[in-house]
N, C-alpha and C positions, 0 to 999 in steps of 0.2 A: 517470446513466450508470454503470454497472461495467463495467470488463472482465473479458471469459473466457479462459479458460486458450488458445481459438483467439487473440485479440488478443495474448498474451503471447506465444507461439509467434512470432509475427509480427515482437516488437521487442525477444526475449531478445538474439539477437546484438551490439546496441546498447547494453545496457545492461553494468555496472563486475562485472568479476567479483569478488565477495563475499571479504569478505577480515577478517582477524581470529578471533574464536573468540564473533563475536555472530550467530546465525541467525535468520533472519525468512523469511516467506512475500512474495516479492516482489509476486504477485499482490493481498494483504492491505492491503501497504505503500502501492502505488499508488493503487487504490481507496479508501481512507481519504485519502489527498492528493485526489483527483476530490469526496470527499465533504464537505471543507472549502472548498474553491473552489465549487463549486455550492453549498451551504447558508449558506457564511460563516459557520459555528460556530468556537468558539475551539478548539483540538489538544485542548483533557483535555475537552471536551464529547463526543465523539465514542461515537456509540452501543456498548453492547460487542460488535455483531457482531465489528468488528474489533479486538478486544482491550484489552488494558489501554494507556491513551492513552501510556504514560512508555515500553513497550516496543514500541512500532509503528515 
């Protein structure tokens, strides 16, 4: 399962507003947690659609 940018829309409000001077794509973020819990791959396994495992 991924979510789409409609999912995100859905449960932006809910989620911690971003804070510091680190940026990420929250949509990215989640999806890569969705993709460890269904695969049960270890964090720096994680294919590079979603980028480099150490800045996810």
């Amino acid at each position: 399962m991924e979510l789409t940018e409609a999912h995100l829309q859905r449960i932006q409000d809910s989620l911690p507003v971003e804070r510091g001077n680190v940026s990420m794509e929250v949509l990215n973020f989640l999806n890569a947690v969705l993709y460890v819990m269904e695969n049960g791959c270890k964090w720096r396994r994680l294919p590079e659609r979603f980028g480099k495992w150490r800045t996810i």
